[in-house]
C-alpha positions in Angstrom: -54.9 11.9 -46.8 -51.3 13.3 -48.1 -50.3 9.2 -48.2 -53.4 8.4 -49.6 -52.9 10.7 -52.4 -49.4 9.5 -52.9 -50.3 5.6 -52.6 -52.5 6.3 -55.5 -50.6 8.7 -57.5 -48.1 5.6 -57.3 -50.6 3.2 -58.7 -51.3 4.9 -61.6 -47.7 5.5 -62.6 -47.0 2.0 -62.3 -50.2 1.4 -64.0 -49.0 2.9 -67.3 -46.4 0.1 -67.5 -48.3 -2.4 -67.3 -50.6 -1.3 -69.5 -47.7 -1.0 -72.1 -46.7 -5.0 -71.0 -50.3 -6.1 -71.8 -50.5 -4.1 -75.0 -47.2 -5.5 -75.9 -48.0 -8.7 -74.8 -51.1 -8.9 -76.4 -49.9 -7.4 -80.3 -47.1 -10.1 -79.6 -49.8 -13.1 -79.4 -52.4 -11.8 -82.6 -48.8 -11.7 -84.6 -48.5 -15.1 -83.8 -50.7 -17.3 -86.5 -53.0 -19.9 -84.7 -53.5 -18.2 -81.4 -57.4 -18.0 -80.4 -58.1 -14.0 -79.1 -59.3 -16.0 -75.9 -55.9 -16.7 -75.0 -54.4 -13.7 -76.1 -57.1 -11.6 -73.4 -56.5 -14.4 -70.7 -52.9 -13.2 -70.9 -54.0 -9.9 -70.5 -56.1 -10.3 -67.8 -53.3 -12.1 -65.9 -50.9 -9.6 -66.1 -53.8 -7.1 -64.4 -54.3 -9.0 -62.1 -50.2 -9.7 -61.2 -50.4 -5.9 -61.1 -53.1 -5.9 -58.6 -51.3 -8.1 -55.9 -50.1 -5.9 -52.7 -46.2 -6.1 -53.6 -43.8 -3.1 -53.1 -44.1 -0.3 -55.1 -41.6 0.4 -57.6 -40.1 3.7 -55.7 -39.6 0.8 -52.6 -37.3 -1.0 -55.0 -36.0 1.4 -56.4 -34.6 3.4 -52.9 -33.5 -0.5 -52.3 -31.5 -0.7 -55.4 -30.0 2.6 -54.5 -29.3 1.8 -50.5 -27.5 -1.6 -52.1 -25.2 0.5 -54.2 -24.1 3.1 -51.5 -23.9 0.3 -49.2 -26.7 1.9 -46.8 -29.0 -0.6 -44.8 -32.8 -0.7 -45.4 -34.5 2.2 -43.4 -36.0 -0.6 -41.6 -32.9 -2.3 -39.8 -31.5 1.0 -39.2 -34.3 1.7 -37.5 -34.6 -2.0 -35.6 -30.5 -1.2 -34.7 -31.3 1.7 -33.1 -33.8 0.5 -30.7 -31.4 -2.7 -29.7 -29.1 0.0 -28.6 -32.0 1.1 -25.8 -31.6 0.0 -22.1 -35.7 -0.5 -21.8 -37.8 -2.6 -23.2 -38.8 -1.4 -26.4 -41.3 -3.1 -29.2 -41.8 -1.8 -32.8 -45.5 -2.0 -33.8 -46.9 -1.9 -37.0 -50.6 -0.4 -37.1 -53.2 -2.6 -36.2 -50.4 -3.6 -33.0 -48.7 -6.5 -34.6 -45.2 -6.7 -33.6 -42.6 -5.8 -36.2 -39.3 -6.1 -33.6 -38.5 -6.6 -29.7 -35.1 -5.7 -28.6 -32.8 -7.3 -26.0 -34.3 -5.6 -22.7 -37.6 -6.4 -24.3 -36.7 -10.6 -24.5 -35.2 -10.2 -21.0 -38.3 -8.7 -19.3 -40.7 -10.5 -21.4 -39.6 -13.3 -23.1 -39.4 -13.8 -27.2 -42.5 -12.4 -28.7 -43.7 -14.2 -33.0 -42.9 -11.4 -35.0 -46.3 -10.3 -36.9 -48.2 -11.7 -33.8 -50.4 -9.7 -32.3 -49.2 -7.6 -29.0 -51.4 -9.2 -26.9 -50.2 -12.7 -27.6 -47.6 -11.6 -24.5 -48.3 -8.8 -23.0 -52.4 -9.3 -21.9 -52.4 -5.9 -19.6 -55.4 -4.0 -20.9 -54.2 -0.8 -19.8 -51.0 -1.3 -22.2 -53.0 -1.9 -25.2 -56.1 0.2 -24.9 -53.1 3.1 -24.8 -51.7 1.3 -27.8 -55.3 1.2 -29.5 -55.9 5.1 -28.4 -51.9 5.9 -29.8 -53.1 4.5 -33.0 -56.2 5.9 -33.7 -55.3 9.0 -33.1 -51.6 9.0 -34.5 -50.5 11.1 -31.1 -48.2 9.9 -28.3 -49.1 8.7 -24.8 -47.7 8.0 -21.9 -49.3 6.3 -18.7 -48.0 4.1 -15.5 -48.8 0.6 -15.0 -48.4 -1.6 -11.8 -47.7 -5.7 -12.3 -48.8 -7.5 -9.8 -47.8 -10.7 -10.4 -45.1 -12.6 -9.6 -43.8 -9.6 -8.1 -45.0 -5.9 -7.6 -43.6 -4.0 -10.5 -43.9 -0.5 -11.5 -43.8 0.6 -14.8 -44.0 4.0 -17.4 -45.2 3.1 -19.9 -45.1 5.4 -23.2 -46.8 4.6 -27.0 -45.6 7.3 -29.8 -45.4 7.1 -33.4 -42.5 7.2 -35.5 -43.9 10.0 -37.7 -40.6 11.0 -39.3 -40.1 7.4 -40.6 -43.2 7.5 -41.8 -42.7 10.9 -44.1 -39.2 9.2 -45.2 -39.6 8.0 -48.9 -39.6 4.1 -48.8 -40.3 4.6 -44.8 -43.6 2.8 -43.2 -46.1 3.6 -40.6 -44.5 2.3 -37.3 -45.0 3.0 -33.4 -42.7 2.3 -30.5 -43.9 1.4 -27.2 -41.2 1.4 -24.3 -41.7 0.4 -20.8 -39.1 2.1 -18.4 -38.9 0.1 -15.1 -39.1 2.1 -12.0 -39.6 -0.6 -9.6 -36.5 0.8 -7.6 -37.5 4.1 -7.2 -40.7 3.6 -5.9 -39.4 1.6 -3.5 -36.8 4.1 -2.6 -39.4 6.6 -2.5 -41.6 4.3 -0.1 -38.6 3.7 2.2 -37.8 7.3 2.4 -41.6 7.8 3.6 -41.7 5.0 6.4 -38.2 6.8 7.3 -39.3 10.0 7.8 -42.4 8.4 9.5 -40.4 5.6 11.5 -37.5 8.5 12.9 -40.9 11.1 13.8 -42.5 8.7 16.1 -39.5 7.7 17.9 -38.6 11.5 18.5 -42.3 12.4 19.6 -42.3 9.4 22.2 -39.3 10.7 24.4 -40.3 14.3 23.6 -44.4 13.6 25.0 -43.3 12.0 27.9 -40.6 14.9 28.5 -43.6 17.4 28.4 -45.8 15.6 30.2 -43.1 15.4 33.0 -42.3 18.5 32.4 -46.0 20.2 33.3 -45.8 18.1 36.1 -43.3 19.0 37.9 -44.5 22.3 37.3 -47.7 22.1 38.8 -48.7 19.3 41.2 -45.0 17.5 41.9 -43.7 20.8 42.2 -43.0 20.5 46.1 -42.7 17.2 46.6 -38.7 16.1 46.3 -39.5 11.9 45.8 -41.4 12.5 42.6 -39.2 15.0 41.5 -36.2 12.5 42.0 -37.7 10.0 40.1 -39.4 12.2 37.2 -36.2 13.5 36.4 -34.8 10.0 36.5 -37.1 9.5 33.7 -36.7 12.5 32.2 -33.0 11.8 31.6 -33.4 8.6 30.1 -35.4 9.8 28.1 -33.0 12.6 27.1 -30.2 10.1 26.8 -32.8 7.8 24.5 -33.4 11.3 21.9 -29.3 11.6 22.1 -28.5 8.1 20.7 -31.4 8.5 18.0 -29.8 11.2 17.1 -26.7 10.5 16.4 -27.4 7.4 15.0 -29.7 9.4 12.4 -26.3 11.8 12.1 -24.0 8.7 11.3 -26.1 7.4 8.9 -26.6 11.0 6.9 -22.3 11.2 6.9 -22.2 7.4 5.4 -24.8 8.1 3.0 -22.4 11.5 2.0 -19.0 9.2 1.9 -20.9 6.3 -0.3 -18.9 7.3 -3.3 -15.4 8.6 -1.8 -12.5 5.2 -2.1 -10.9 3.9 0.8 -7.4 4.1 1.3 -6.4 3.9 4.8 -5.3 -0.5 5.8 -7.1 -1.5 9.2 -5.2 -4.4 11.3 -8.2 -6.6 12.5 -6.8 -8.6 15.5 -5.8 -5.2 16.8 -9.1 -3.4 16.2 -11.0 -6.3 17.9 -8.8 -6.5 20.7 -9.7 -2.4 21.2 -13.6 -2.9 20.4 -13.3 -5.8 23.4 -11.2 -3.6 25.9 -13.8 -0.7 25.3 -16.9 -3.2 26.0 -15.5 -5.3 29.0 -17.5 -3.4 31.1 -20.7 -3.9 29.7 -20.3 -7.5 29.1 -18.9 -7.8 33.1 -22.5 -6.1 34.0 -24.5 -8.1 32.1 -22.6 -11.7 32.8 -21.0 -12.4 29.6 -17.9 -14.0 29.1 -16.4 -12.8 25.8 -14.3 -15.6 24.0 -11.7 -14.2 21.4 -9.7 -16.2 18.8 -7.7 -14.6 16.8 -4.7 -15.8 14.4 -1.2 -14.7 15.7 0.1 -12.7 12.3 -1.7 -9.8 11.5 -4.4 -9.6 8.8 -4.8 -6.1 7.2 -7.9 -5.1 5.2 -8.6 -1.8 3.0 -10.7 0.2 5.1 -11.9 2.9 7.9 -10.5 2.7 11.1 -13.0 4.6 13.1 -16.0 3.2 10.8 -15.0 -0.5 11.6 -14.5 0.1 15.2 -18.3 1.2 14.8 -19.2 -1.9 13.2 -18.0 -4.4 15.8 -18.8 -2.3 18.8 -22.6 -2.6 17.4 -22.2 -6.0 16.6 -20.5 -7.3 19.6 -22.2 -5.1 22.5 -25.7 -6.7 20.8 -24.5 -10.3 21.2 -23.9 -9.1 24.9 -27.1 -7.9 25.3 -29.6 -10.0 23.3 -27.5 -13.3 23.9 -27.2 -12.3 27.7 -28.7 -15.6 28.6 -26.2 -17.6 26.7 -23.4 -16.4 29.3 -21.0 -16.4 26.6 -19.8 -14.4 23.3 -17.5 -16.0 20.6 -15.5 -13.1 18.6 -13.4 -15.2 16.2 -11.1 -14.0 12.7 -10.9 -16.6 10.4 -10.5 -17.7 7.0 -13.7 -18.0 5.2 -15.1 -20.3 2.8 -16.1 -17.8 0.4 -13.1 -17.2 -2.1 -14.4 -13.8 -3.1 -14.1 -13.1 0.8 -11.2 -14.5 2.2 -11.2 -13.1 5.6 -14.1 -12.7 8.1 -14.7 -11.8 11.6 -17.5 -14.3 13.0 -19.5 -12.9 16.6 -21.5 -15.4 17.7 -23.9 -15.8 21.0 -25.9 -18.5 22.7 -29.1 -16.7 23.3 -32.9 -17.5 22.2 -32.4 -16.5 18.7 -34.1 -15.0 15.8 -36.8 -16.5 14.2 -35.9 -17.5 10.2 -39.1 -14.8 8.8 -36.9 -11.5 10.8 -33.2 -13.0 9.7 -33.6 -11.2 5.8 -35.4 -7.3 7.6 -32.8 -7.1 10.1 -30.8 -4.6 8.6 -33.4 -2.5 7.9 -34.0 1.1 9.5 -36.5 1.0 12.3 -36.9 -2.9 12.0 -37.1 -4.5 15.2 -37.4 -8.2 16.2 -39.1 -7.1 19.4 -39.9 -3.6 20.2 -40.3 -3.7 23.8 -36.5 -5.7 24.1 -34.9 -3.3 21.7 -35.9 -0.1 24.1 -35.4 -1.8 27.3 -32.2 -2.4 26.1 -31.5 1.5 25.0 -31.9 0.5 21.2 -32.6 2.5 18.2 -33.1 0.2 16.1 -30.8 2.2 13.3 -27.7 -0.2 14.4 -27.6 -2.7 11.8 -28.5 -0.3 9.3 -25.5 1.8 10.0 -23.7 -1.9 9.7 -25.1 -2.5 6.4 -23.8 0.9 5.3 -20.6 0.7 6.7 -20.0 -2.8 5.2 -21.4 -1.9 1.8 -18.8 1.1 1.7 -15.8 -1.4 2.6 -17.0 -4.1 -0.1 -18.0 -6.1 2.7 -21.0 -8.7 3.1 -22.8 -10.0 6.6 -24.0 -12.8 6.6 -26.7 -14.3 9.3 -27.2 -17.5 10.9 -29.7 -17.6 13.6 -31.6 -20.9 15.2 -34.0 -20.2 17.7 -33.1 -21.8 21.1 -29.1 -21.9 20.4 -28.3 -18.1 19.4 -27.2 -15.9 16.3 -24.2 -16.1 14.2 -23.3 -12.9 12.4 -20.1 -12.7 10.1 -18.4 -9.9 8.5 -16.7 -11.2 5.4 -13.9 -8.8 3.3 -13.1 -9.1 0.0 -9.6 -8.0 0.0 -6.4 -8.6 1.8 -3.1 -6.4 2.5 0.0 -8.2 2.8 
């Protein structure tokens, strides 16, 4: 109402004016011999009707004039400058929702948007502009989430306020700014954190129930007979032993998770750390008839890195090609110069097994992810070993990269980005 009143309070100042041009004008024309009165209201009547078209007021031109002369933008572009500076995607709306500006983030995420088009020429989500609609009717500020769909799931917050102190600012105009702050990532962390909890439960309470159940037997109707004894606790160990390496594998991930942002400084010799990782797993691979074949160059190559943390890497790496390739008979261990510029250096393991099939090569590294259950616990796996990879690598600036054909084995390669001479 407090606008209104102004709006017309200007009018009528700027009314007087003209009224003094038409006056003017007019007394100018009767002085003039030989002009009809018609013409002399015509004129008149024109220069009301100039006064009636919608242009700026004259306190609009005259805080122009002023901003000009102290060399201050229009309120306008300072206001358009400051939502370029924004990381989200923010739109300026005049009332009605027609779009006044669309920053950077905005293009990027959207595409380019015609200025005084209508919102809805790009963004068609009702539940964006009903909560545009409801912002502007009621001049108050919302905020509400919003899920795309399409082409991929996307989460959004999506918040509509008014820009009420732009608005009070003499020369300023009604605007609203709607901003859409992506939290795709977060829900996603969040919804990994939940199958994690739920993934690491269920492998606890698998050993744990059978350890019960064993345990309440041999205390009741194995309790005097020696054979099932021997061979509950058999189990019952195992099953220990399977509760132990979940475990610590949950304990190594928590300290690489805690070391993410601390720098590496220590310089790891690879030919000698693979020659120890090979040494340590001989055993295995002589139980399981592999034949491990290792190449390596006869000059050392040094990375930046973890000793112990590497040695973790290709004892996981290597004692899985030994186990899942088993039927291959042999394991390649290879350093080499890779093709990759950005990585100069990587350590290839290969083995001749059955191999992965293409849709599990990208969810390998994932916690909990298994190709096939039953292998992975015959086979005393957690199924937290690649994960602990992944972390490891992403720590040392490292990448693996997977190769897999089903029927001729798996190809994994450790690639380093940096060299010490």
């Amino acid at each position: 109402m407090q606008e209104f009143r102004q709006n017309i309070a200007q009018r009528l100042y700027d009314a007087r004016y003209t009224l003094v041009a038409s006056a003017a004008f007019g007394l100018a024309l009767e002085l003039v011999e030989g002009v009809p009165r018609w013409q002399v209201l015509s004129g008149m009547a024109l220069i009301f009707v100039a006064a009636a078209l919608p242009t700026r007021s004259r306190s609009a031109r005259k805080q122009e004039r002023i901003l000009r002369k102290e060399g201050r933008q229009p309120l306008e572009t300072i206001v358009f400058t400051t939502c370029e500076a924004l990381e989200d995607p923010a739109f300026i709306l005049a009332p009605g929702g027609t779009l006044k500006y669309q920053n950077k983030a905005a293009i990027a995420q959207f595409g380019t948007m015609t200025i005084g088009r209508h919102l809805s020429s790009r963004l068609r989500a009702p539940a964006i502009l009903d909560l545009v609609e409801k912002a502007m009717a009621t001049k108050d500020d919302y905020t509400s989430e919003y899920v795309e769909k399409v082409p991929t799931e996307r989460w959004y917050r999506v918040r509509i306020a008014p820009m009420a102190a732009i608005a009070d600012m003499k020369g300023g105009s009604e605007l609203y700014m709607l901003t859409l702050r992506d939290q795709s990532e977060s829900h996603r962390m969040d919804r990994m954190r939940t199958d994690f909890i739920a993934n690491a439960s269920h492998e606890l309470r698998t050993p744990l129930a059978s350890l019960s159940g064993f345990i309440e037997t041999l205390r009741g109707p194995a309790r005097d007979d020696p054979e099932a004894c021997e061979r509950f606790l058999g189990i019952m160990f195992e099953q220990a032993g399977r509760m132990t390496r979940l475990v610590d594998d949950l304990l190594s991930l928590s300290r690489l998770e805690m070391k993410s942002h601390m720098v590496l400084t220590g310089e790891v010799d690879l030919p000698a750390l693979i020659h120890h990782v090979l040494d340590t797993l001989k055993p295995l691979a002589e139980n399981l008839g592999v034949t491990v074949r290792y190449e390596a160059p006869e000059k050392p190559v040094v990375v930046s890195g973890d000793r112990d943390e590497l040695i973790q890497v290709f004892e996981n790496l290597i004692e899985n090609a030994c186990k899942y390739g088993q039927s291959g008979k042999f394991v390649d261990v290879a350093i080499r110069q890779s093709d990759d510029a950005a990585f100069p250096v990587e350590v290839m393991v290969r083995d001749f097994g059955p191999g992965i099939p293409r849709e599990h090569v990208p969810r390998l590294t994932e916690r909990f992810y298994r190709v096939s259950v039953e292998a992975s616990r015959s086979k005393k796996g957690t199924g937290l070993g690649l994960a602990i990879v992944k972390h490891i690598l992403t720590r040392h600036r490292a990448r693996l990269v997977v190769h897999s054909t089903v029927g001729e084995g798996s190809e994994f390669c450790v690639r380093f980005s940096q060299q010490k001479r």
